[in-house]
C-alpha positions as CSV (number, residue, x, y, z in Angstrom):
1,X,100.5,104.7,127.1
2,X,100.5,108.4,128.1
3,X,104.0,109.1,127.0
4,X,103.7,107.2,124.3
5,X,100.6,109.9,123.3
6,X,102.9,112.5,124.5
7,X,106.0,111.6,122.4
8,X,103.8,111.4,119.5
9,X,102.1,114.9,119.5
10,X,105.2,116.2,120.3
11,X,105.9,115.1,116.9
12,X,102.6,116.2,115.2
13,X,103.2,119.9,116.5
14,X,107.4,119.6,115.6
15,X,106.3,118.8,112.3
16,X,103.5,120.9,111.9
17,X,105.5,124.2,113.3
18,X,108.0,123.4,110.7
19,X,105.8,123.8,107.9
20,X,104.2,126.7,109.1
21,X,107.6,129.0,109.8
22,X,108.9,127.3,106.3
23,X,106.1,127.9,104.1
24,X,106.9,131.6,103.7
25,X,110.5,130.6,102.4
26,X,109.6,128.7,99.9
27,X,108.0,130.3,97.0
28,X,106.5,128.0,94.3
29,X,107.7,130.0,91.2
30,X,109.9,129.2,88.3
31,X,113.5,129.2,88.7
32,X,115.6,130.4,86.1
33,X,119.8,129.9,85.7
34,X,120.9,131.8,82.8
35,X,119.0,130.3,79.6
36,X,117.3,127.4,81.7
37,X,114.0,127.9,83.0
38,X,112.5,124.9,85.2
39,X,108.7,125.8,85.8
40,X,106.7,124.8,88.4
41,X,105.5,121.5,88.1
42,X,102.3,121.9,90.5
43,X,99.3,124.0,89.7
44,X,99.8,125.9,93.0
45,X,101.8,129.2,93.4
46,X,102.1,129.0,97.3
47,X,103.1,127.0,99.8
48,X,100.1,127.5,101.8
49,X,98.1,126.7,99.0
50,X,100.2,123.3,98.6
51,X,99.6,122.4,102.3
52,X,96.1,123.4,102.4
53,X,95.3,121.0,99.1
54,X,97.4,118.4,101.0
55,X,95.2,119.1,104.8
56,X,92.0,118.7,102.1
57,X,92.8,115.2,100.9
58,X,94.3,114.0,104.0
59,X,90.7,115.2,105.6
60,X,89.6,113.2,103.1
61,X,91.3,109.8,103.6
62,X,91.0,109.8,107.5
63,X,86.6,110.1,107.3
64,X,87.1,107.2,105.1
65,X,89.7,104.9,106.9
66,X,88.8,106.2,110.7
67,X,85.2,104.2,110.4
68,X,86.6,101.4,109.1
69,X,89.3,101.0,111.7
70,X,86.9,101.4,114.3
71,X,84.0,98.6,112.8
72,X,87.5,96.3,112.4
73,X,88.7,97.1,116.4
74,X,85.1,96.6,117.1
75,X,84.6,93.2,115.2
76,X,88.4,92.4,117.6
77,X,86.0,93.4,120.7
78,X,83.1,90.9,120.2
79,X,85.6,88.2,119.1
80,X,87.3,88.9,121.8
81,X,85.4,85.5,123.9
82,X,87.0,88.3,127.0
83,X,90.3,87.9,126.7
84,X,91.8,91.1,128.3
85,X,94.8,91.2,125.9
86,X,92.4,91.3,123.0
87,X,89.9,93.2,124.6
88,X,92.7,96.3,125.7
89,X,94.3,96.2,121.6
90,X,90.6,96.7,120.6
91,X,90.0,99.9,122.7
92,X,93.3,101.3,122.0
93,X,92.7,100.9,118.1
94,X,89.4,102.8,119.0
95,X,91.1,105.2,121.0
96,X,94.1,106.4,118.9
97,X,91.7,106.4,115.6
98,X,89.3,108.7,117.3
99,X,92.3,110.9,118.4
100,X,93.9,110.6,115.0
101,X,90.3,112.0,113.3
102,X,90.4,114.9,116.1
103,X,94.1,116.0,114.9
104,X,93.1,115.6,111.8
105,X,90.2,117.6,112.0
106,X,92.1,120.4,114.2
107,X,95.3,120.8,111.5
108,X,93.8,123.5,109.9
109,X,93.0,125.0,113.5
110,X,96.5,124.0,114.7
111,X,98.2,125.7,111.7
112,X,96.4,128.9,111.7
113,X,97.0,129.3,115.2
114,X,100.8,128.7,115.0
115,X,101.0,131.1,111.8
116,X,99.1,134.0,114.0
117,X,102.0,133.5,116.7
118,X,104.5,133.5,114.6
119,X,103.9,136.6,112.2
């Protein structure tokens, strides 16, 4: 189980350095070829803007689906009748939801830190 953890931050801070060293490459403005013009099609002008809009509503989601994921693992842990196989999914659903909320509540933490190193 602790690799499994390990594997998957791993991931979480891949993906998260990736947008932090890409988000000053990419600049939300219009592009123009010749006559053409394609404007941008978001109301944001910056990348960071994009990704902080995008930490905002996945803050969002994950205060609404963490406690409900944890009264359903719960509701597994009474119905349990003590069956260990039951019993160990139901504390690992608790488990990995309240360690999914505390990434999710770090991002913006995690981010700012990773841009500071980096510029």
């Amino acid at each position: 189980m602790a690799k499994k953890l390990k594997n998957n931050l791993q991931l979480v801070f891949t993906v998260v350095f990736l947008f932090v060293v890409f988000s000053a490459a990419i600049p939300l403005t219009p592009i123009s070829a010749g006559n053409t013009v394609i404007d941008n099609p978001l109301s944001y002008s910056t990348f960071e803007e994009l990704i902080s809009h995008i930490l905002d509503f996945v803050t969002i989601l994950a205060l609404i689906i963490v406690p409900l994921i944890i009264v359903y693992a719960a509701f597994l842990y009474m119905a349990s009748e003590g069956d260990p196989n039951k019993v160990k999914t139901a504390q690992a659903m608790i488990f990995y939801a309240i360690i999914g909320l505390i990434l999710v509540l770090l991002s913006r933490a995690i981010i700012s830190i990773i841009h500071g190193i980096l510029s």
